[in-house]
C-alpha positions as a Python dict, from the first residue, in 0.01 Angstrom:
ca = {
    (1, 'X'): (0, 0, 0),
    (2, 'X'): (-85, 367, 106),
    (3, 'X'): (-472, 262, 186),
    (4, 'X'): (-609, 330, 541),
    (5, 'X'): (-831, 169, 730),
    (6, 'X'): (-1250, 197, 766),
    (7, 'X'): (-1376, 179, 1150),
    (8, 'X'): (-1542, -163, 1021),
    (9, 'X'): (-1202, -325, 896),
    (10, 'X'): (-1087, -620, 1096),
    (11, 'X'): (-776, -601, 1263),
    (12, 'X'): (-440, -792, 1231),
    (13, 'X'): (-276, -839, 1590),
    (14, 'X'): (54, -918, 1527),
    (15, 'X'): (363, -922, 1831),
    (16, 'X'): (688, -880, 1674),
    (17, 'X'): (928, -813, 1984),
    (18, 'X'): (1279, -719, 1841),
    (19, 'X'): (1148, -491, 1625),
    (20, 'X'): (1404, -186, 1792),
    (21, 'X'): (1740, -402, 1639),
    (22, 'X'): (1511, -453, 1280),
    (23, 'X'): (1516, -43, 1238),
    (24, 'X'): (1903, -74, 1210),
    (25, 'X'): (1868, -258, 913),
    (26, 'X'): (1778, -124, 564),
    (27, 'X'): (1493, -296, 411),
    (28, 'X'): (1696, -440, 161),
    (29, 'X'): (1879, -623, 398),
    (30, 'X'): (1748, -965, 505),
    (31, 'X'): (1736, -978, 922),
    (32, 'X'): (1774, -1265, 1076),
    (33, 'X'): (1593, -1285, 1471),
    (34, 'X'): (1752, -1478, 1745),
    (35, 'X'): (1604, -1800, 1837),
    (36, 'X'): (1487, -1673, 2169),
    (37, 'X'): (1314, -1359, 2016),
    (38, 'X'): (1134, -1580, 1754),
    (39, 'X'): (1016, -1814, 2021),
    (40, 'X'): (916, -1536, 2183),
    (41, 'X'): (681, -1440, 1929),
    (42, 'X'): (550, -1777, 1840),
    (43, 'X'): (464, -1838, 2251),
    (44, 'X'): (323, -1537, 2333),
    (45, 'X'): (117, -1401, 2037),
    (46, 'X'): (-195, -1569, 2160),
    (47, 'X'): (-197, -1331, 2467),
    (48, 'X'): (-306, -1078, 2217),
    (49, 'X'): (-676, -1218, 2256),
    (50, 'X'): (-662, -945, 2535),
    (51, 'X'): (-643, -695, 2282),
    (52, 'X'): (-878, -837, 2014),
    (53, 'X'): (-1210, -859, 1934),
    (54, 'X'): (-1490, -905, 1693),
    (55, 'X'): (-1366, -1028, 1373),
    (56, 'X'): (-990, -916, 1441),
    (57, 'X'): (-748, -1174, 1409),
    (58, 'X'): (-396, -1282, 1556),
    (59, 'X'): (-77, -1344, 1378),
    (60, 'X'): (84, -1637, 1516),
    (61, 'X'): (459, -1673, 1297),
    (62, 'X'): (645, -2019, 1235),
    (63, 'X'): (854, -2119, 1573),
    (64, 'X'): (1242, -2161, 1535),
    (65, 'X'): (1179, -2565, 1509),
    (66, 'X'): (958, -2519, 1218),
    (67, 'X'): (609, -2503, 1299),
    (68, 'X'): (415, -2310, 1041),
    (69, 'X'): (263, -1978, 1096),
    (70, 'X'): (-105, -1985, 1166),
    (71, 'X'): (-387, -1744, 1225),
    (72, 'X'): (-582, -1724, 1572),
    (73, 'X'): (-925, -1590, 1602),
    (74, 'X'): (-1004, -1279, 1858),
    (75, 'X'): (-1069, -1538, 2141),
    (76, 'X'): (-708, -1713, 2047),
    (77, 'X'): (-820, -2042, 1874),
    (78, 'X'): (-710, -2124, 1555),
    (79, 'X'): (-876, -2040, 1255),
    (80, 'X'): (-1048, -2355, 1091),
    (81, 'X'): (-859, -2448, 761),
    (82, 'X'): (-993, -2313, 416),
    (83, 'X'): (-1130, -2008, 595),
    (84, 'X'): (-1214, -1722, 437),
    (85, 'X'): (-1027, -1416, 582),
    (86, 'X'): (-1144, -1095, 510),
    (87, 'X'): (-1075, -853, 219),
    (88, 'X'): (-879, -622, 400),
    (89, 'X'): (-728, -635, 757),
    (90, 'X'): (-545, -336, 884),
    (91, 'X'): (-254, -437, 1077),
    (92, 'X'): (-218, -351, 1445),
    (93, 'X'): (187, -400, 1524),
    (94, 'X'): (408, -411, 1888),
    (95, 'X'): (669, -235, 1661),
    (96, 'X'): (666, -85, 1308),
    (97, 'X'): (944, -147, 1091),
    (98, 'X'): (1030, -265, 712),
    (99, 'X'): (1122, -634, 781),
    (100, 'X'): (775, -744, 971),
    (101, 'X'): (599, -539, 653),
    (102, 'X'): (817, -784, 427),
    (103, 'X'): (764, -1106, 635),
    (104, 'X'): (344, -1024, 687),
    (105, 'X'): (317, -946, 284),
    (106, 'X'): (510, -1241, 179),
    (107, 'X'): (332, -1475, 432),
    (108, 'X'): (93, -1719, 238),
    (109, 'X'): (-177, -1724, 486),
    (110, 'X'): (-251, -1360, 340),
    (111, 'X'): (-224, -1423, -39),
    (112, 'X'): (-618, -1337, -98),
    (113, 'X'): (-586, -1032, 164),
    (114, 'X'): (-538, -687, 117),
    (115, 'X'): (-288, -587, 437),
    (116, 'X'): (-312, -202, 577),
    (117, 'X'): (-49, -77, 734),
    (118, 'X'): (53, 242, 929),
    (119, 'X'): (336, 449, 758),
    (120, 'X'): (665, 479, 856),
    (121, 'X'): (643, 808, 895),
    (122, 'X'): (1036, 1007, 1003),
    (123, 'X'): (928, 1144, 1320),
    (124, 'X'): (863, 761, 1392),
    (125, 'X'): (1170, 673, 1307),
    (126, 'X'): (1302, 969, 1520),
    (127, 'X'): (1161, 881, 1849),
    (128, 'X'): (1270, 536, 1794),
    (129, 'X'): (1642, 598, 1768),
    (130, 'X'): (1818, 606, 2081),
    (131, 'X'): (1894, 966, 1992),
    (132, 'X'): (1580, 1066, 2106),
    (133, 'X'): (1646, 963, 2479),
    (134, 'X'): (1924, 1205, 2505),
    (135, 'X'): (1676, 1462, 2337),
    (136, 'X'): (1422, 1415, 2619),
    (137, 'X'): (1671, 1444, 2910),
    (138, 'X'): (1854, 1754, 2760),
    (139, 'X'): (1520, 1873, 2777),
    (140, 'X'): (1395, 1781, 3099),
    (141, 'X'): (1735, 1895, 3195),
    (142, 'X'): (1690, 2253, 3088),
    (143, 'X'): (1307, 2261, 3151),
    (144, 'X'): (1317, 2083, 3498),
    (145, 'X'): (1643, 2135, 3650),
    (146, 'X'): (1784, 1739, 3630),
    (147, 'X'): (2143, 1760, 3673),
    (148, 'X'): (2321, 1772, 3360),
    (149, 'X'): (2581, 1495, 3470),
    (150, 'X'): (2289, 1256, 3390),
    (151, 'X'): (2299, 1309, 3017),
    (152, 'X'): (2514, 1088, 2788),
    (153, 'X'): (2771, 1147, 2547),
    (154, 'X'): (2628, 1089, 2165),
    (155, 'X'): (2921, 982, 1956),
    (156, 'X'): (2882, 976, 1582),
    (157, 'X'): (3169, 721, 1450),
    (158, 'X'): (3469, 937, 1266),
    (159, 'X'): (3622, 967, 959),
    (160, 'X'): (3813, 628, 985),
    (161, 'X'): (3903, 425, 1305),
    (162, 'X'): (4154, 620, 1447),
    (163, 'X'): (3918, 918, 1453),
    (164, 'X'): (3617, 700, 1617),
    (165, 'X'): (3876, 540, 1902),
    (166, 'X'): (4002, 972, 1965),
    (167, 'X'): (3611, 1034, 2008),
    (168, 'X'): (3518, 708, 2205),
    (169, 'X'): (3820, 777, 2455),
    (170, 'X'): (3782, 1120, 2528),
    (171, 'X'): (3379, 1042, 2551),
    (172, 'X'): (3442, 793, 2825),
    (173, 'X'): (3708, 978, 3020),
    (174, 'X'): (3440, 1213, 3054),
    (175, 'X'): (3187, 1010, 3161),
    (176, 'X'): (3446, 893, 3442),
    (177, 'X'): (3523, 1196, 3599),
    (178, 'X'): (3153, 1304, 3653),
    (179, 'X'): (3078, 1263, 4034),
    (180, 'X'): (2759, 1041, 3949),
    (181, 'X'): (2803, 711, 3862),
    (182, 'X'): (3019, 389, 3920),
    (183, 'X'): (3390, 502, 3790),
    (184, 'X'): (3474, 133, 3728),
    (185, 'X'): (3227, 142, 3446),
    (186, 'X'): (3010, 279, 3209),
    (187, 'X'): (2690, 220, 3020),
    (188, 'X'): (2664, 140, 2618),
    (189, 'X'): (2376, 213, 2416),
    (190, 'X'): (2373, 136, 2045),
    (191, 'X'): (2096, 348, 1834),
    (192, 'X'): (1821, 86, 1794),
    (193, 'X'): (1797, -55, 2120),
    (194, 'X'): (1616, -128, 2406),
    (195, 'X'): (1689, -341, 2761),
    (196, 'X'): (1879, -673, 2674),
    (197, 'X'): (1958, -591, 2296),
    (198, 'X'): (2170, -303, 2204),
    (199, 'X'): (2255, -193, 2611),
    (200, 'X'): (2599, -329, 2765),
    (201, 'X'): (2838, -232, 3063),
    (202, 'X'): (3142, -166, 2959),
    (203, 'X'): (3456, -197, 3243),
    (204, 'X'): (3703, 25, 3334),
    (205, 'X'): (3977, 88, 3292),
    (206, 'X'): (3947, 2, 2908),
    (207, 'X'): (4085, -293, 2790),
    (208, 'X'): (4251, -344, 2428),
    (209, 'X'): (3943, -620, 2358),
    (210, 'X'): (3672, -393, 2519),
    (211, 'X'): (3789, -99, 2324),
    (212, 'X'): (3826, -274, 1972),
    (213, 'X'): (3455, -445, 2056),
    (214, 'X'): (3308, -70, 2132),
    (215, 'X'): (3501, 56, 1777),
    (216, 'X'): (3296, -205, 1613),
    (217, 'X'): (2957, -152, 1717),
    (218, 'X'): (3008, 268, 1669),
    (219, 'X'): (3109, 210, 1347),
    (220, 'X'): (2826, -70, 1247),
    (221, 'X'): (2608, 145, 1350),
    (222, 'X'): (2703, 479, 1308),
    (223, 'X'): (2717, 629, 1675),
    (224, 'X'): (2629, 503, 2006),
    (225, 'X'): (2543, 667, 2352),
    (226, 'X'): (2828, 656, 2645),
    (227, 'X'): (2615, 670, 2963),
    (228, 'X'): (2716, 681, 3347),
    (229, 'X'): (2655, 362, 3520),
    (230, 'X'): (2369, 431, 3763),
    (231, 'X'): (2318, 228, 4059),
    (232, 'X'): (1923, 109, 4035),
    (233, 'X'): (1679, 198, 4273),
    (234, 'X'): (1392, 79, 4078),
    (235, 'X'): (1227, 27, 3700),
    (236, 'X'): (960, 239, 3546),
    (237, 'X'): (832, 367, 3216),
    (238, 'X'): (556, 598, 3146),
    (239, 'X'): (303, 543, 2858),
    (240, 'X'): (167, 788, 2618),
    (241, 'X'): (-127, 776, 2368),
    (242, 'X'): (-105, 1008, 2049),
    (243, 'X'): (-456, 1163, 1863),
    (244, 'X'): (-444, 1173, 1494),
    (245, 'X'): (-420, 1564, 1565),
    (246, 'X'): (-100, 1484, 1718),
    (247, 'X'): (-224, 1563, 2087),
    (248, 'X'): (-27, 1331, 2374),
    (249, 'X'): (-186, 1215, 2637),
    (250, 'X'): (-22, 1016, 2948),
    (251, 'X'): (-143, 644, 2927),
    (252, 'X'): (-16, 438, 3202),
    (253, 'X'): (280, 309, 3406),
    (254, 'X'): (498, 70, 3349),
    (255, 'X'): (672, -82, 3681),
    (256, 'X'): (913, -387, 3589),
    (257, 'X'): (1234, -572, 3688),
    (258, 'X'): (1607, -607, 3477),
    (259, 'X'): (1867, -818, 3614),
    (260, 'X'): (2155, -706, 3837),
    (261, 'X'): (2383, -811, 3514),
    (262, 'X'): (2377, -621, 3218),
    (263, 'X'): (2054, -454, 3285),
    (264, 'X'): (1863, -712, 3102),
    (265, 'X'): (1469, -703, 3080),
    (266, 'X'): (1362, -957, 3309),
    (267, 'X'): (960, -926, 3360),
    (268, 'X'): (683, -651, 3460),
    (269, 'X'): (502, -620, 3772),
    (270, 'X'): (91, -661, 3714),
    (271, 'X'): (-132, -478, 3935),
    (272, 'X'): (-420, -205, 3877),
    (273, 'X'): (-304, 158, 3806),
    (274, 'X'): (-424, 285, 4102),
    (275, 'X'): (-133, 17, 4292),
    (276, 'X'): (86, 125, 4025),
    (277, 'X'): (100, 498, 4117),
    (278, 'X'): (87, 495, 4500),
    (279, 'X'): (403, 263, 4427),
    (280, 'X'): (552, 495, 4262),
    (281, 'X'): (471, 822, 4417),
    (282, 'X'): (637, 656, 4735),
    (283, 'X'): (941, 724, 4558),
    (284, 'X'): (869, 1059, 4431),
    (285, 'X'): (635, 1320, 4508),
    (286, 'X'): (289, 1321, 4331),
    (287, 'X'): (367, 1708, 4198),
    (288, 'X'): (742, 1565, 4080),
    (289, 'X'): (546, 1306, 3871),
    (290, 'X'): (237, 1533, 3751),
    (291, 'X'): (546, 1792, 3651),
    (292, 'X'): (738, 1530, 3458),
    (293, 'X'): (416, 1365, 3269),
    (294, 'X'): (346, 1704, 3150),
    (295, 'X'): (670, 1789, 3072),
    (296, 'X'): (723, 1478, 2835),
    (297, 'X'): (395, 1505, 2712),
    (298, 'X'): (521, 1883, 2573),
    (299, 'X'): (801, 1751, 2431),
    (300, 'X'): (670, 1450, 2259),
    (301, 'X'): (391, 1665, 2081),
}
């Protein structure tokens, strides 16, 4: 439904983690979550009370052992059966893509509700493929003076295996001779990922398993990104707010820990901003960061 929200219609909080592996699929594919993602979503979907208020409400989905979906209120209790939802709700997702549209439309609780989503609009879907990451640092590269040997090699799969194993090889052996970076491996990201899904070290010097495992995935998925391995000094993101006009604005930081193997997600650090950026501009100067925020905020407008 194209319909858009009033200022007075409730909200639908609904956390749908996984959501980056889900825009790899078509929508007429059905996709199938992994038991720990889908607990993840039934557990932690009532910490979006934080986010709710008023007459919003809270999408809890079914858990992996078969406990229904249910709706929470804005304070995170559940919704008294035979309660009358509203009209319309207009849906307020972690991550937009075609599968939680199918699952929240087909979902009985909402059978007397009209749902509103956002669009999936192609400059989404653009700064939600991997792609876009090499984008930004080919930019940052030209625009800030990074050094070059940080960007990765993009390969598109070929015109049959033979031609995808040529490109994958040659990609790698570049990667390898760069003087940044572990030589004894290097970094694999497929198109729709993000830390833990998608992301994998792959050893050198390539093995006959390794490489048929790597042919795979480019060809599944149609390319993937060949990075140098990067010794970690420490995790951050910054956060970004876009204006219906389309004007960026920097958000917030993002300071959080992976583990050692395989660069997996492993948990944020909570403090106040102000902790958050004095933490940070330890590590860099407060004109490097001020630079870079604007810098990304160009490019993302």
């Amino acid at each position: 439904m194209n319909a858009y929200p009033t200022a007075s219609t409730p909200r639908l909080w609904v956390f749908n983690p996984g959501h980056e592996e889900a825009l790899s699929f078509s929508r007429e594919k059905r996709y199938t979550l992994s038991k720990e993602i889908r607990w993840m979503r039934h557990e932690l979907s009532p910490l979006l009370r934080l986010l709710a208020s008023g007459e919003d409400l809270i999408y809890a989905p079914a858990s992996p052992e078969g406990i229904p979906a249910r709706l929470l209120n804005a304070e995170g209790d559940d919704l008294p059966a035979g309660c009358d939802l509203p009209a319309e709700l207009s849906v307020v997702l972690w991550g937009l893509d075609d599968h939680i549209v199918r699952e929240l439309r087909e979902c009985p609780l909402f059978d007397s509700t009209t749902l509103l989503f956002p669009p999936i609009t192609p400059s989404y879907l653009r700064l939600s493929h991997r792609r876009a990451s090499y984008d930004l640092l080919a930019y940052l590269t030209d625009q800030l003076g990074y050094p070059s040997d940080l960007l990765p090699r993009w390969i598109e799969a070929g015109v049959d295996r033979s031609d995808t194993e040529l490109r994958l090889r040659a990609a790698i052996e570049g990667i390898k001779s760069r003087p940044l970076g572990d030589p004894t491996r290097v970094l694999i990201k497929r198109p729709y990922s993000s830390s833990g899904r998608g992301v994998f070290p792959l050893p050198l010097p390539l093995q006959e398993k390794h490489l048929e495992a790597l042919i795979g995935s480019c060809t599944r998925s149609g390319s993937v990104s060949i990075e140098p391995y990067l010794e970690v000094v420490d995790n951050w993101a910054l956060e970004y707010t876009r204006s219906e006009s389309g004007e960026v604005s920097f958000f917030a930081l993002s300071h959080f820990d992976t583990l050692p193997s395989g660069r997996a997600y492993l948990g944020n650090i909570l403090t106040s901003p102000e902790d958050l950026w004095e933490r940070l501009t330890s590590l860099m100067s407060e004109e490097a960061l001020l630079t870079l925020i604007n810098a990304q905020c160009t490019w993302l407008e």
